[in-house]
C-alpha positions in Angstrom: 8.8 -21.0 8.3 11.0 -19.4 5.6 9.4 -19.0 2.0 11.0 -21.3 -0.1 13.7 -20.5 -2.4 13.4 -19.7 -6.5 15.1 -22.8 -8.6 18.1 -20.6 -10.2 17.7 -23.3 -12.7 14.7 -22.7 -13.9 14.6 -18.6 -13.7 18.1 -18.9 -15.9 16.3 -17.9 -18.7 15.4 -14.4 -17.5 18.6 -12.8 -17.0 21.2 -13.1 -14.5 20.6 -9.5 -12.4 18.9 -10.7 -9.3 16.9 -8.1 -7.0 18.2 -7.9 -3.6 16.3 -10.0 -1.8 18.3 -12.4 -0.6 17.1 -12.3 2.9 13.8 -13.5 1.7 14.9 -16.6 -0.1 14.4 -14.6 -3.6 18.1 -15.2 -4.9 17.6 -15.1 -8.8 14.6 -13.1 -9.3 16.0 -10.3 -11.9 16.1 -6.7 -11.2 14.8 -4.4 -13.6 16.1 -1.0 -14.3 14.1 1.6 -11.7 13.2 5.3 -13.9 11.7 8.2 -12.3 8.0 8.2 -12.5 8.2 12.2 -11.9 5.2 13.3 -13.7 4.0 16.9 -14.9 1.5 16.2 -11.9 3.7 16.3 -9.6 7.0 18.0 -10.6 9.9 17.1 -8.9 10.1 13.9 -7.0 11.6 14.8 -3.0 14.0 12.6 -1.4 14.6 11.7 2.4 16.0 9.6 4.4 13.5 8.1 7.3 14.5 4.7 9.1 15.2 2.3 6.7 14.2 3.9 3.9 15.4 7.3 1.3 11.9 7.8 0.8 10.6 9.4 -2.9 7.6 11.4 -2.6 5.7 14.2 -4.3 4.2 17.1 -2.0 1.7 19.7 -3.0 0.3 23.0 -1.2 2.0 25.4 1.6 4.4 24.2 3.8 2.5 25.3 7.0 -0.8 23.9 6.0 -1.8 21.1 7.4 -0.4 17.8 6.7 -2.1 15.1 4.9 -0.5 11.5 4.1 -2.0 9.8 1.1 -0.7 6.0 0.8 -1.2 4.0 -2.6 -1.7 0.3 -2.3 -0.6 -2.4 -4.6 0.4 -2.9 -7.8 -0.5 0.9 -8.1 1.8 4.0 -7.4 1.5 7.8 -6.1 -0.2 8.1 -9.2 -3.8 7.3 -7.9 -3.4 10.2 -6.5 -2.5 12.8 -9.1 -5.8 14.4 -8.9 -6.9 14.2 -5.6 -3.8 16.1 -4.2 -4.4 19.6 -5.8 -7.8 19.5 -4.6 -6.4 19.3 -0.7 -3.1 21.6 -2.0 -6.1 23.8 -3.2 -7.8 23.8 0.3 -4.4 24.7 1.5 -3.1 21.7 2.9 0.3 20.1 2.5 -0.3 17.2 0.7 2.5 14.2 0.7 2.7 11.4 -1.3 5.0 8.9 -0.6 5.9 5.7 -2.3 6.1 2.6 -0.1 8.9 0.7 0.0 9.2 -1.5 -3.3 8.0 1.4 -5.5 8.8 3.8 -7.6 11.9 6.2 -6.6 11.8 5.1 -2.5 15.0 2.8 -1.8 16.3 0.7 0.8 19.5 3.0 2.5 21.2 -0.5 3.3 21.4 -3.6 1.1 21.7 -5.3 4.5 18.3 -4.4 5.7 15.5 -7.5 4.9 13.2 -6.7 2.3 10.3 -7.4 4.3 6.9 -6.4 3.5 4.6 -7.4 6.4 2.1 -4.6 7.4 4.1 -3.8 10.6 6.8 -2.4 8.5 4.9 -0.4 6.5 3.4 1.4 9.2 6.6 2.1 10.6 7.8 3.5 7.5 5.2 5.7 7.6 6.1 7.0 11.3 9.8 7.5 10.1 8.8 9.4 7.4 6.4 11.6 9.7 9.8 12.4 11.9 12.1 13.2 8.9 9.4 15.4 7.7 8.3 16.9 11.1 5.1 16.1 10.9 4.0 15.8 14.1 0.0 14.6 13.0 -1.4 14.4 10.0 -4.5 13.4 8.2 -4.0 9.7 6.8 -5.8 8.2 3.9 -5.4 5.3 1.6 -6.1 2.2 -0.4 -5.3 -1.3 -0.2 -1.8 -1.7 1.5 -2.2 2.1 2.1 -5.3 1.9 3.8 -4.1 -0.8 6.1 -0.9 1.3 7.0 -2.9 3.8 7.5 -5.2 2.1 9.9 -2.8 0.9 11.8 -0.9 3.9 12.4 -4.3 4.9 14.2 -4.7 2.3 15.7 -1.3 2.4 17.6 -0.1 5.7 17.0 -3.5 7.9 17.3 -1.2 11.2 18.3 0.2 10.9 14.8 -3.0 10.7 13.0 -5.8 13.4 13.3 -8.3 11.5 11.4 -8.4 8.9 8.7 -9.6 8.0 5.2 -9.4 4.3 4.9 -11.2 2.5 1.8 -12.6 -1.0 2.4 -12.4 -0.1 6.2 -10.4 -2.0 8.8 -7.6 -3.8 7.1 -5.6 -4.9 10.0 -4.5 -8.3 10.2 -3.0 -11.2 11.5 -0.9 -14.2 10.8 -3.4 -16.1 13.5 -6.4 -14.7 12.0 -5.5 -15.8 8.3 -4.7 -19.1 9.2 -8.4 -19.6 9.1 -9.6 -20.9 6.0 -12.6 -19.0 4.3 -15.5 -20.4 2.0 -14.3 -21.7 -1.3 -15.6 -18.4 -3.3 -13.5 -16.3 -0.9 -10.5 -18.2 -1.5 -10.9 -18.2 -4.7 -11.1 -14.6 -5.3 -7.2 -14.3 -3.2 -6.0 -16.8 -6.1 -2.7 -14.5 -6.5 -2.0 -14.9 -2.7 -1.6 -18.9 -3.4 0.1 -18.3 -6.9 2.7 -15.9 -4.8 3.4 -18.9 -2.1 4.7 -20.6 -4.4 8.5 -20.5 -6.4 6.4 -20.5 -9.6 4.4 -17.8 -8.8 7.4 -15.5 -7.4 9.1 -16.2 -10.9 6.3 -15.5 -12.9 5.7 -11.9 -11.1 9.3 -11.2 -11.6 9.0 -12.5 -15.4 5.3 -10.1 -15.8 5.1 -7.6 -13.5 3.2 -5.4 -15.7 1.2 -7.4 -17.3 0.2 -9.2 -13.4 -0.5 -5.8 -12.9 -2.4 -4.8 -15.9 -4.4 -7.9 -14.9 -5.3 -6.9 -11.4 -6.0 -3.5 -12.3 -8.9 -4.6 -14.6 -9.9 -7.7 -12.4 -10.1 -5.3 -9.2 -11.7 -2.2 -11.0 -13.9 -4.0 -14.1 -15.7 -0.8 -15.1 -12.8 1.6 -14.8 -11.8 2.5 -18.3 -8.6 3.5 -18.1 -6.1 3.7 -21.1 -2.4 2.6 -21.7 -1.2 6.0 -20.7 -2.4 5.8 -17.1 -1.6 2.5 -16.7 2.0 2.9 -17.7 2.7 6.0 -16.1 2.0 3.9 -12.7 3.6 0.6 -14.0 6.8 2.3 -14.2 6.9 2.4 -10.5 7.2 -1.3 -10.4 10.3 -1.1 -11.9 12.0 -0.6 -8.7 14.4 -3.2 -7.9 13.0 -4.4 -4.7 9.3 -4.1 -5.8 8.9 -7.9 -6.3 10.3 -9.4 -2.9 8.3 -6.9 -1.1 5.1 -7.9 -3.2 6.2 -11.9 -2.8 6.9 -11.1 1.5 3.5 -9.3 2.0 2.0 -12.1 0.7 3.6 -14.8 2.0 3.9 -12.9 5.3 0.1 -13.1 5.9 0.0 -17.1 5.3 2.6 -17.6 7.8 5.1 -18.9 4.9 7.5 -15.3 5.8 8.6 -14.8 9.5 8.6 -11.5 9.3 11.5 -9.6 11.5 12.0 -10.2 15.1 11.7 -6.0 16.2 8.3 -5.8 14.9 6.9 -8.4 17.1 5.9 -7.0 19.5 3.5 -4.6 17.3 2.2 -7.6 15.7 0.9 -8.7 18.7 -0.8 -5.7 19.2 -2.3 -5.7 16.3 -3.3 -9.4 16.1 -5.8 -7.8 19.0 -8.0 -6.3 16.5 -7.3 -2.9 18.4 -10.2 -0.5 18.1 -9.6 3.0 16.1 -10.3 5.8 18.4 -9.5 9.2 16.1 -12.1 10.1 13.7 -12.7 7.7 10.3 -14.3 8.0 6.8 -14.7 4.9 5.1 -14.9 4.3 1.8 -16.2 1.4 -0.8 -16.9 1.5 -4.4 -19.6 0.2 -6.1 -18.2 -1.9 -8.0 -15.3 -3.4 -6.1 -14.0 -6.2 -7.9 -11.1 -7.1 -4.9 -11.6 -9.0 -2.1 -12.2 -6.7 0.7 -14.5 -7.2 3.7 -18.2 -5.8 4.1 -18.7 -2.4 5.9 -21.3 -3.6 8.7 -18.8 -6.4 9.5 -16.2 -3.3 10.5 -18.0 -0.3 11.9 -18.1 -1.2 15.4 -13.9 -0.9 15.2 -14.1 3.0 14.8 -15.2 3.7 18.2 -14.5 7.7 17.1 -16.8 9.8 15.2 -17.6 7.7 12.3 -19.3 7.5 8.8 -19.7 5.5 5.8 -19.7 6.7 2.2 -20.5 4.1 -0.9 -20.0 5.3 -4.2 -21.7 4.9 -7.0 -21.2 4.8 -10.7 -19.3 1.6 -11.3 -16.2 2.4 -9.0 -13.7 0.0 -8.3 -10.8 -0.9 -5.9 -8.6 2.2 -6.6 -11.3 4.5 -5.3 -8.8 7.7 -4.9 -8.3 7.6 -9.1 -11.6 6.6 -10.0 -13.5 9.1 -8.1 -11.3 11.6 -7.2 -13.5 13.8 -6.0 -15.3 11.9 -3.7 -12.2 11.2 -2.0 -10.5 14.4 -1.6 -14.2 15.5 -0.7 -14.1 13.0 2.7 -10.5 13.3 3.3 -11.7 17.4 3.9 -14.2 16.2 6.1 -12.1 14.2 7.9 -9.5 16.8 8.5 -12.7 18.9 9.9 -13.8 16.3 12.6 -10.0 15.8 13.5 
C-alpha cells in the first residue's frame, strides 16, 4: 500500500518549497534550509560518497586505530555523541560518526533515488559507508534507529562487525511482526507512529520539526536536564531537506502503509526471521527510559555470543550515549575487548 498523499491545499500555507520526496507521496511538504552542524567538538565535518548516499561525518583518533561506528537515532544527531568519541579517540581508536540519511550534512547523490527510510536501508548505508571508508570491521554501537542498524548489520553482516553496543537490545523488526496489535498502554505510548500515518501528521512534523523534537526529547528522557544549547545544536540537523520523508517512511514503513523498495526484499525477509546475533554484544538500558522499547529478559536469548547486560542508574533516559557518556564509551571498550 502506498502512504497517502499531503493535501497541497491544506499545506499552502507553509510555503511553497517542497522536500524531495516525491517518491513517497510527500509532494508539498516544505524544505527547510540544511546548515552545517560542525561543532567545536568535532571540527570539520568529512564528506564521502558510499551507495546512495555523500555521507557527512565527524571522525576522531588515529587513522590506524581501530574502527568504531557510532549511529545516532531519531530526532537526535551525531551530537549524542560529542563526548563519548574522545574517550574511544583517547583509547586510540578511530572513532566515526556518521549522520544517517535525513540528517544533518549527509545527502541523497541522486534526486531520483526514493527517500526510503525502512531499517534495511539504513543498514545498507552503513555497509557502503564501511567500503568507501575501508573499513573492513568495526565495533558498532548505537541508539534507537542506530541501534537497530547496528543490530542488523550483525545480524547479517557479522564479518563487518567485531562486537556491538546496542541500547534497548534487539531492535530488529518486521512488517509481519508489527501488524500485531499490542495492549492498549503500549499503543499508546507509539502515539507519534499513528500521528505520522496519517496526512495530518506528516504536515504537522514538516510544520514543527523542532518543537516535535523538543517534545520527544523530554517525553523519552524525563529527568535529562538538558538546556536550549544542546538541544539546538542537534535540532539543526533536522534541517536537512530530506529529514521529514525519511522520518514519515520509517514510520509508516513498519505499519505496512510504505512498501519499502523492491532490492531490499530479500534482506527483509531475512530479518523478519528474528535472526540470532552471533559476535559479541553489550546491551544497554537506562533507568529511566521514558520510550517505548522492549524489556531485556524478553531479548537475551538473541545474542547467542558472549553477552552482558548493563542498566544504568541515575535517572537516564532514551539517549543513553549523551546522558551517561561514560558508561557508554566504558562498554563500547569492553566490547571492542571481547571482539
Amino acid at each position: 500500500m502506498s502512504p497517502e498523499p499531503i493535501d497541497l491545499g491544506r499545506r499552502r500555507l507553509m510555503g511553497a518549497a517542497v522536500l524531495t520526496g516525491a517518491a513517497l507521496g510527500l509532494v508539498g511538504v516544505p524544505a527547510r534550509a540544511a546548515s552545517s552542524v560542525a561543532s567545536p567538538a568535532w571540527g570539520a565535518i568529512r564528506r564521502v560518497d558510499a551507495g546512495d548516499l555523500n555521507v557527512g561525518y565527524a571522525e576522531m583518533g588515529p587513522a590506524e586505530g581501530q574502527p568504531m561506528i557510532l549511529l545516532h537515532g531519531w530526532p537526535y544527531d551525531i551530537h549524542a555523541f560529542a563526548e563519548v568519541a574522545p574517550i574511544l579517540a583517547a583509547a586510540g581508536h578511530r572513532v566515526i560518526v556518521p549522520h544517517l540519511r535525513g540528517y544533518g550534512d549527509t545527502r541523497f547523490r541522486s534526486d531520483a533515488t526514493a527517500r526510503n527510510g525502512q531499517q534495511a536501508a539504513l543498514a545498507v548505508d552503513l555497509i557502503a559507508l564501511m567500503d568507501a571508508l575501508a573499513i573492513p570491521k568495526a565495533v558498532i554501537g548505537g541508539f534507537d534507529w542506530g541501534a537497530r542498524t547496528a543490530d542488523i548489520v550483525a545480524a547479517l553482516w557479522p564479518e563487518r562487525c567485531q562486537a556491538l553496543v546496542s541500547v534497548s537490545g534487539y531492535l530488529i523488526g518486521s512488517q509481519q511482526a508489527n501488524a500485531a496489535p499490542l495492549p492498549p498502554k503500549a499503543e499508546l505510548a507509539w502515539w507519534y507512529q499513528f500521528y505520522f500515518a496519517t496526512e495530518r501528521g506528516a504536515a504537522g512534523y514538516a510544520a514543527n520539526t523542532h518543537d516535535f523534537a523538543e517534545l520527544i526529547w523530554r517525553t523519552a528522557s524525563p529527568r535529562w536536564a538538558f538546556d536550549v544549547a544542546t538541544f539546538q545544536r542537534s535540532a539543526r540537523s533536522l534541517d536537512n531537506p530530506d529529514h521529514v520523508a525519511i522520518t514519515i517512511d520509517n514510520y509508516r514503513w513498519r505499519l505496512g502503509l510504505s512498501p519499502g523498495e523492491r532490492r531490499f526484499d530479500e534482506l527483509e525477509r531475512k530479518l523478519a526471521t528474528r535472526p540470532d546475533i552471533l559476535v559479541p554484544t553489550i546491551t544497554m538500558e537506562g533507568d529511566a527510559n521514558g520510550a517505548p522499547h522492549p524489556e531485556p529478559a524478553t531479548y537475551a536469548g538473541k545474542f547467542k555470543g558472549r553477552y552482558a547486560h548493563r542498566l544504568i542508574g541515575g535517572g537516564v533516559g532514551h539517549n543513553l550515549p549523551q546522558e551517561a557518556p561514560k558508561a557508554f564509551a566504558q562498554a563500547m571498550l569492553d566490547a571492542a575487548k571481547w571482539g
